[in-house]
N, C-alpha and C positions, 0 to 999 in steps of 0.2 A: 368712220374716223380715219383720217389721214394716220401714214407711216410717220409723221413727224408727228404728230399727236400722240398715235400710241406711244414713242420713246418716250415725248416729255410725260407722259401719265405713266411709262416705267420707271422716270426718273424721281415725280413727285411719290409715288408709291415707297421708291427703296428708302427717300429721307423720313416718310413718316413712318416704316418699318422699324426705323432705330429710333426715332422720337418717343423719350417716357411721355406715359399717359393718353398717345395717339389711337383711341380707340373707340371713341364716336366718328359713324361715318359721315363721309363729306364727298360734294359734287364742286368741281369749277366749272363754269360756263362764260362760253364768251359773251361779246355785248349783245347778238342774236338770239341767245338762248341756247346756243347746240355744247353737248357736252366735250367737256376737253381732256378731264382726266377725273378720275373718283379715285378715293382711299376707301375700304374697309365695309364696302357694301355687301350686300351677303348676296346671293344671285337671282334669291325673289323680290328684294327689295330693288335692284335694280333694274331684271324685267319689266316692273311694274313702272318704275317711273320713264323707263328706254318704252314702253310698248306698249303697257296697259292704260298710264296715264302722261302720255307722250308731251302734253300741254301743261303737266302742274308746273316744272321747272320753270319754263321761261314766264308763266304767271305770275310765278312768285318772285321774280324779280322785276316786273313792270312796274310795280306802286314803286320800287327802291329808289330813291334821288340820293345817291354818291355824293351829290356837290354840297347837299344840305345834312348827311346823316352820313357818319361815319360807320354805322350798323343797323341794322332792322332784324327783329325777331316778332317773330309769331310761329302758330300753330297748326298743323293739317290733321285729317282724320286719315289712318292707311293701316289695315287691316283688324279694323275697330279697335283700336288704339288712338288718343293722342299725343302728335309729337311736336315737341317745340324744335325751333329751327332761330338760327341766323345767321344772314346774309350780309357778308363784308366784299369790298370792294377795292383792288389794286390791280395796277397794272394793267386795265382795261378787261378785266377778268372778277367777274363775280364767284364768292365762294359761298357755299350754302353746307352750313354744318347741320348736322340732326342731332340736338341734343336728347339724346337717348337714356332715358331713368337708369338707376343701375338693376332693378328689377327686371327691366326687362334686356337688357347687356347681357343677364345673365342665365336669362327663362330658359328653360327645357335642359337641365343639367342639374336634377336634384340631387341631392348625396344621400345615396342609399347604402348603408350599411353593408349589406352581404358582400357586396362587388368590390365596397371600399376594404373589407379583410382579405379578400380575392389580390387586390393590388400590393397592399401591403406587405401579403406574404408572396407578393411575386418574384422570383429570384430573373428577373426583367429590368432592364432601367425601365420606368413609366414616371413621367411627368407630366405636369401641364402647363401653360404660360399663356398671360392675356396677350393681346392684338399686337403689343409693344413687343412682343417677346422677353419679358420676363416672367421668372420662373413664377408659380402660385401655387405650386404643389409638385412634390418630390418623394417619390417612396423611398423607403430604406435602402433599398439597394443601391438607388441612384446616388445617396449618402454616403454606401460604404467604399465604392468604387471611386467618389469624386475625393471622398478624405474629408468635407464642408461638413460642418453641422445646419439644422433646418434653418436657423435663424441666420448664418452666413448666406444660404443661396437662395431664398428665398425674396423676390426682388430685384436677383441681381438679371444681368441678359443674359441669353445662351452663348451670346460672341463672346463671353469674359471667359466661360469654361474651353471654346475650340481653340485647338493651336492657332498661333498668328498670323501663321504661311498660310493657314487652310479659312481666314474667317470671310475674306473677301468671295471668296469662292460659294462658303454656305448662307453669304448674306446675300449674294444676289439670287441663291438656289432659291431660298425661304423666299424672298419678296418675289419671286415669278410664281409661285405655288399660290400667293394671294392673289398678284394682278391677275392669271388666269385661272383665279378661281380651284385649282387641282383637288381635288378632296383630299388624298393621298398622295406621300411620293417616298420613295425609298433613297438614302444616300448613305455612303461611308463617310465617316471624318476621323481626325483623330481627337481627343483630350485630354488636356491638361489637368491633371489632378492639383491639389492644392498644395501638394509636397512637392509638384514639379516634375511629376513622372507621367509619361505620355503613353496613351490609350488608344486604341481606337476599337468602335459602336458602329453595327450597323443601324439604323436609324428610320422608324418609319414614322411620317408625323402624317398626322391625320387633322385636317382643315377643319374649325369648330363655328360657327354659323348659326344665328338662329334668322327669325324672316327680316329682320333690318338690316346684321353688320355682321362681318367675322366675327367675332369674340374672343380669338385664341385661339390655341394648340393642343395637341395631346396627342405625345413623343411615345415609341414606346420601343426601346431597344435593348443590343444585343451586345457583348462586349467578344469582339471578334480580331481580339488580338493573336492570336497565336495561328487559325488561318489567315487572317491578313499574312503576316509575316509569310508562315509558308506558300503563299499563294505568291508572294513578291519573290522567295526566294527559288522558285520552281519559274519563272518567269524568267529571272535572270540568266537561270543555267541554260533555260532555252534559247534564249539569245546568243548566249555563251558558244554552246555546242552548234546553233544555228550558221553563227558565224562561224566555226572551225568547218563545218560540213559545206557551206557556202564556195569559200574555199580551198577545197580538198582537190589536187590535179584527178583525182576520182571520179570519174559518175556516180552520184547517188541518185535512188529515186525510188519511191513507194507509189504501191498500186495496191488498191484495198479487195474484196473478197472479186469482184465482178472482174477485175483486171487493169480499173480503169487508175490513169496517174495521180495520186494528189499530190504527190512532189515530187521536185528534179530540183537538181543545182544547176548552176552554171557549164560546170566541167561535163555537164550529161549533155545542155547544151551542145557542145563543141562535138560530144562524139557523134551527135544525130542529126547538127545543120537544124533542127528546129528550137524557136526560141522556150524559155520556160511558161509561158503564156496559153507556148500552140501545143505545148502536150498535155497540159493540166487537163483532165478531164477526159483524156483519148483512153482508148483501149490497147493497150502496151502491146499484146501479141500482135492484133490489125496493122499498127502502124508503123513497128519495128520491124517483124519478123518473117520471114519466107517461111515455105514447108518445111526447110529444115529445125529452123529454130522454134514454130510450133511444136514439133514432134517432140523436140527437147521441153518444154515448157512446160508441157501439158503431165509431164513425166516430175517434173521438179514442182507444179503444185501438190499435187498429189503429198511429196514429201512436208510442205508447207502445212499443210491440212492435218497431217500427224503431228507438225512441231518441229521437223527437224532443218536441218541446216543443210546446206548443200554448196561447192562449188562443182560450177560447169563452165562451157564455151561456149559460145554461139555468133552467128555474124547476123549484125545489126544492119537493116536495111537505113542507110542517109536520106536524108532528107533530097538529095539530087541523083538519087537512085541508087549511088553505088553500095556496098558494103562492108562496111569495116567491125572485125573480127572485137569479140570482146569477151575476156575471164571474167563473172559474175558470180560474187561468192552472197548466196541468199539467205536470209533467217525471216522464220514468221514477225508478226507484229501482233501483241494481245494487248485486248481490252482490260478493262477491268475487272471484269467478271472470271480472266482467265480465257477465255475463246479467243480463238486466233480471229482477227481484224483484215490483215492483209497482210505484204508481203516488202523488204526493202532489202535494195542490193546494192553493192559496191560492185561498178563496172570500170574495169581496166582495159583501155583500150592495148588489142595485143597484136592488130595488124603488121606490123612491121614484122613481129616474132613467127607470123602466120606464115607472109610472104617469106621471106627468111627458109622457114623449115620446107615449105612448097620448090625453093628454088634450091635449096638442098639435096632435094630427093631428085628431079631432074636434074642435077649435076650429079650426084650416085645413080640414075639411069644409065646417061651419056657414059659415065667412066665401066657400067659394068659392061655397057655395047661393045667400051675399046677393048676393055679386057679380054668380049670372049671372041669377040674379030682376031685380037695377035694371037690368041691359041687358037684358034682356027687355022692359022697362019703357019703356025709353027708343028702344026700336029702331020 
């Protein structure tokens, strides 16, 4: 099937998703016979007609005359069953519906007692809904949470409970879980309760299928408002603090147990000439540090490894060889567990202060040579 085909059979898919009642499956075929797009077939059912019986399709449309009959129906045998069928015709495109008993719409989902007390007293949202996506069964919970009585939601779509902002989004979710078949798929949303206060479910719907058609859904979720929230609001600070660190005229930069970088800023850029790209992943002591700054290092994990905090100095090898000098005040980094993870420092570039004291002390060299030269002089 062409790329333009598959769309228009994800387009006819999404309109009979939200169509009441759309829940006998159907095939269109062009005037050749080749498939163009299907609704609501279940994945044995249309193996069998894609590959097992690759010729009934376009047979059953050879007797059809369009120009004399506006519809034709009849009968096939398909997995010892009979199924009635009719074939209409527009737009140069035949459509072959399977009229499907509701006996067997609904086979292999008998109501068994134990499992239906099991739901009931689920403290789970668990629902169920036909091919159309309306609801046809609702547990208690799903009641207490939504605010509806059984006879309010019962019927209604699952689009009327999801916020507004979010329905576009769950309504192409749901129709690509049928066009491709998914058994399962897990999504967050939020809902709207009937009082108007907003919710959000984590959500796993599970694809209901007997050998013909889909048949429906059966939801079974989570009310995960209060991690959601924290999860949005721990995201935010990261960003927050992301940007303040981002930044900072400071070098940051972490490096986890082995030594290796998993973050630098900007400003760590600038003091090392490499970008934040080319240290991600390096080995901090290899690629910064001569002898002397290992020797230092090796000495301040040690400290890390206890937990404790440290400021030191060291001169940073640049990226174009030279070295410029850097205060580095370090603390561990821990997991959750409490174990230390790795390491993160604030680097201050202090070269100037370096060169400074360096040219200090050979100007108090020079001045002690004059000093003992004139008393030499004078003695």
């Amino acid at each position: 099937m062409s790329i333009q085909r598959m769309l228009r059979a994800r387009e006819t898919l999404l309109i009979s998703f939200v169509r009441p009642n759309a829940m006998n499956p159907s095939v269109i075929l062009s005037l050749d016979g080749e498939i163009q797009s299907y609704s609501h077939l279940s994945t044995k059912f249309l193996f069998y007609l894609a590959n097992e019986n690759p010729e009934l399709l376009s047979d059953l449309v050879k007797g059809f005359r369009p120009k004399t009959n506006n519809s034709s129906t009849g009968s096939i045998d398909v997995f010892g069953f009979n199924i009635n069928y009719r074939i209409t015709f527009s737009n140069n495109l035949y459509t072959i519906l399977f009229l499907i008993e509701d006996s067997l719409m609904t086979a292999g989902y008998p109501d068994n007692e134990k499992y239906k007390l099991i739901v009931e007293a689920a403290n789970e949202i668990i629902y169920e809904m036909d091919a159309a996506g309306n609801f046809t069964y609702v547990n208690p919970k799903t009641l207490t949470l939504t605010g509806f009585k059984e006879n309010e939601i019962l019927g209604k779509s699952y689009l009327e409970l999801v916020h507004p902002e979010f329905r576009e989004k769950a309504q192409k979710f749901y129709a690509k879980q049928v066009f491709e078949r998914i058994k399962s798929t897990f999504l967050e949303l939020p809902i709207v309760t009937k009082g108007g206060e907003q919710f959000w479910i984590g959500l796993n719907v599970q694809l209901l299928e007997n050998d013909f058609a889909v048949t429906g859904f059966l939801g079974v979720g989570r009310d995960i408002t209060e991690g959601y929230n924290n999860r949005l609001a721990l995201q935010q600070s990261e960003e927050k603090y992301r940007g303040i660190i981002q930044n900072l005229h400071y070098g940051l930069m972490e490096v986890d147990l082995d030594e290796k970088i998993v973050y630098a800023n900007e400003a760590m850029s600038q003091i090392t000439g490499y970008t934040q790209n080319e240290l991600i992943g390096k080995v901090a002591s290899k690629l910064l540090a001569d002898e002397r700054g290992v020797s230092v290092l090796e000495k301040e994990h040690t400290k890390r490894n206890r937990g404790s905090a440290s400021v030191y100095e060291i001169p940073i090898k640049h990226k174009d060889g030279s070295f410029r000098w850097a205060m580095i005040s370090g603390a561990p980094i821990y997991d959750v567990d409490g174990s230390v993870k790795g390491t993160i420092g604030i680097h201050m570039d202090i070269t100037d202060r370096i060169e400074d004291e360096q040219e200090l002390k050979i100007t108090r060299s020079r001045l002690k040579k004059y000093k003992d030269g004139l008393e030499a002089l004078n003695s």
